[in-house]
N, C-alpha and C positions, 0 to 999 in steps of 0.2 A: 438181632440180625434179621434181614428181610428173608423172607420163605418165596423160595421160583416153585408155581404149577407149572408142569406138564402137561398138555389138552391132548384131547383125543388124537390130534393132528399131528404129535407130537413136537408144536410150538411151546414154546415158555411163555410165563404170561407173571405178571409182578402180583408179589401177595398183598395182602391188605397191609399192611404196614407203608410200604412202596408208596402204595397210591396215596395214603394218608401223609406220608411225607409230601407229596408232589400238590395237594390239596393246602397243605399249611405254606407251602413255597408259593404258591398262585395266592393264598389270600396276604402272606407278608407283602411280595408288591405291589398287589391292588392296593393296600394301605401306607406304603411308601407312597405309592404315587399319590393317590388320596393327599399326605401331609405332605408333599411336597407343593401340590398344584394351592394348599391352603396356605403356608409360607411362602411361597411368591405372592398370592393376593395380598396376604398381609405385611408383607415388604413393599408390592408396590400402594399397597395405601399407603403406609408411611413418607412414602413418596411426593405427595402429593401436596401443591401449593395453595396452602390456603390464606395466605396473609403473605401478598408480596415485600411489603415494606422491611418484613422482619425477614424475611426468605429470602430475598432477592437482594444482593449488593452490586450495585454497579457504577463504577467510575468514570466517568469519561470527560471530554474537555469544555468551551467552549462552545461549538458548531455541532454536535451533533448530542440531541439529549438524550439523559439515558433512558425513556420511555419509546425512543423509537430504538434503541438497539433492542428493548426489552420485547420489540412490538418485531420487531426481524429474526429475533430468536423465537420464537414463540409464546414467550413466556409471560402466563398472564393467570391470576387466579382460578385453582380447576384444574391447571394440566397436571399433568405427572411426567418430574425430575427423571424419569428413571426410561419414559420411551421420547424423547430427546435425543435426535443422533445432534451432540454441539459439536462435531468435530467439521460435519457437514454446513450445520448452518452457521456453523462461523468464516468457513470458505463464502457461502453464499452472501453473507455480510457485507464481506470485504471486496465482494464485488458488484455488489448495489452500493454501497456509499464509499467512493474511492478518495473520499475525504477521510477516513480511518488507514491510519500505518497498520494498526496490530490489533487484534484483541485478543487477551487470555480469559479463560475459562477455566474457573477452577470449582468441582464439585465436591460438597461437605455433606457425609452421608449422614439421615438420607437425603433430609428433605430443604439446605442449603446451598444456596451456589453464588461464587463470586466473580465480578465480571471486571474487567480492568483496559478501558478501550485509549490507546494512542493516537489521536490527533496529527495528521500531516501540516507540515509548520511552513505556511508559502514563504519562499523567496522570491519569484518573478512574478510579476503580472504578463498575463498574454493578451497580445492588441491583435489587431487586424490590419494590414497597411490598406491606409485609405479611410478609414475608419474611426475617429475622435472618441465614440461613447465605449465607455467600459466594458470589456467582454462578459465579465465576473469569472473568467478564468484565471487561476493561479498556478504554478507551481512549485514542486517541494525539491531538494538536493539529490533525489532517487530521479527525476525526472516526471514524474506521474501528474498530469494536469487534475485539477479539482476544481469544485465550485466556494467561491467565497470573495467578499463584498466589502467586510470590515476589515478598516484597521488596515488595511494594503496599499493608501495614496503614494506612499513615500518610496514604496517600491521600483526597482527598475523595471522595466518592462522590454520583451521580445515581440519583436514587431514580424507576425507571419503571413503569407500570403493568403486569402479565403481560399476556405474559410478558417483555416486554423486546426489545430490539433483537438479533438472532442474530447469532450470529458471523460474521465476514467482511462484515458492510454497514457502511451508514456512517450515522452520528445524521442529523438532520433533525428541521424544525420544532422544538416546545418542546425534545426533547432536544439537539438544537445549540445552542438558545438559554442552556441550562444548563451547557454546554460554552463558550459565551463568556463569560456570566457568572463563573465558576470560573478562565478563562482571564486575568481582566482582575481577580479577587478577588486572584490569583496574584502581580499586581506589587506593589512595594515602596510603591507611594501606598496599597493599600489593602491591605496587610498584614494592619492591627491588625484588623480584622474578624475575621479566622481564617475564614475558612467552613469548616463541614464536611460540609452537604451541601446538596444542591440537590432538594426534590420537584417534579417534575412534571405529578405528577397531580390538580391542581386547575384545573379549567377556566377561569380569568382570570387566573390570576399563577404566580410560583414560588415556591414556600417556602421561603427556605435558612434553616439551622440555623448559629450563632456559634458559635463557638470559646469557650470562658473562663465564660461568665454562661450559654452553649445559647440565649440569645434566639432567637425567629424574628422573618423578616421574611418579609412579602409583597411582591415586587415586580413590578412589571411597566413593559416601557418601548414606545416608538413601533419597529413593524419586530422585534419580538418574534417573532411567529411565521413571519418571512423574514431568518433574521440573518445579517448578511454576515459576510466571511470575517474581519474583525477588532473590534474591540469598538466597542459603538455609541455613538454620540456621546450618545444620552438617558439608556441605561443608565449610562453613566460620572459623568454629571449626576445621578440618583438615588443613588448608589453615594456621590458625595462630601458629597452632602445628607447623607445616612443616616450617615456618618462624621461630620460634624459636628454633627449633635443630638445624638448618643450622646458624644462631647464635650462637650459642655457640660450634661449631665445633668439635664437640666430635667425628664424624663422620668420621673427618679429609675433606677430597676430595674427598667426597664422589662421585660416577658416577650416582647412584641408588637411589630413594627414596621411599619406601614403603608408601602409607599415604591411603593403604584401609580397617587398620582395627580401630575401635574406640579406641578414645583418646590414640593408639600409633604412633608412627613413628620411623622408623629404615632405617638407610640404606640396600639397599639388593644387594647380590650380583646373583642372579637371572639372566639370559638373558634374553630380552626383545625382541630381534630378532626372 
């Protein structure tokens, strides 16, 4: 048991014991800390990439190799796995190459990590009215414009006023409108249309352009210029209108298709120019 002095002063004061306790407790955590500050060095050595090929896995498509996702995440022989914020530079990723839907990250301690990056897949091409040469903008079903060159001739194309939607955002208003239309021209009920492209830039309706004859139409539906995330129930009603007059040919050859007022459709002979 520890011994209390009494001092002249009649203060207490801790016996040798005491202090020799308090002496062994100061040198126990000097030496925790000691092995602890050494088991973190030697964890984050462990860490550390010395051989990408075998360290590093990374998937991704097409358009964007995995040396530059490799070169946007940091990671390149030398660093250390372990002071990598990837939660951050994978936000930062995704918004320098908005040609990427997704990437997952997954870390295999210590000193692995696997990378798995998703590709935006174009549906539309985007034009410029007035404009012939190729923008090399595309976009994907989310609406999100991108950059890419191949493989997209066959595509339909939204035709916008300059300069166009820039890279890395996302359509809205009439051009999403033209994006669900195109989206909903795309399935098998209304095939036979062919659309091949959709203008924008007339202030009441859209213009798309048929496939086979080049007929246009004008159309316009309710909730047009706020279109929700799937195809609208009035534009699908116009869409099967306009399929069926053009069936039954009453129209004859016709150039023109009127389809912006409810539940009619007429040929028009109108200029559209």
């Amino acid at each position: 048991m520890g011994e209390n002095i009494i001092d002249r002063d009649g203060r207490r004061r801790r016996g040798p014991v005491a202090l020799a306790v308090a002496v062994v407790a100061l040198a126990a955590l000097a030496l925790a800390g000691l092995g602890f500050r050494r088991l973190r060095s030697v964890c984050l050595e462990q860490c550390v990439v010395k051989d990408m090929s075998g360290q590093v896995s990374i998937t991704s498509g097409k358009m964007v190799k995995p040396d530059v996702i490799a070169e946007n995440l940091g990671l390149r022989n030398g660093v250390n796995l372990a002071l990598i914020d990837f939660e951050q530079q994978r936000e930062k990723l995704l918004a320098r190459i908005p040609t990427l839907r997704s990437v997952s990250i997954t870390r295999h301690l210590p000193d692995k990590v696997t990378i798995v990056a998703e590709e935006r897949v174009p549906m539309v091409k985007m034009g410029v009215r007035g404009q012939r040469a190729p923008t090399g903008r595309v976009v994907d079903s989310e609406g999100m414009v991108f950059p890419c060159m191949r493989g997209v001739q066959l595509l339909p194309t939204i035709v916008e006023p300059s300069p166009g939607t820039p890279v890395g955002q996302r359509l809205k208003g009439r051009a999403l409108a033209a994006l669900r239309l195109l989206e909903v021209c795309g399935e098998p009920e209304f095939g036979e249309l062919g659309v091949l492209d959709v203008d924008i830039t007339r202030p009441d309706y859209l213009l798309a352009t048929l496939g086979g004859t080049y007929a246009r139409v004008k159309i316009a539906w309710e909730g047009m210029d706020d279109p929700p995330a799937c195809g609208n129930a009035d534009m699908r009603e116009r869409l099967t209108n306009l399929r069926t007059a053009m069936r039954t040919g009453a129209a004859g050859a016709a150039k023109l298709w009127n389809a912006t007022m409810p539940e009619r459709i007429f040929a028009d002979t109108e200029r559209t120019e």
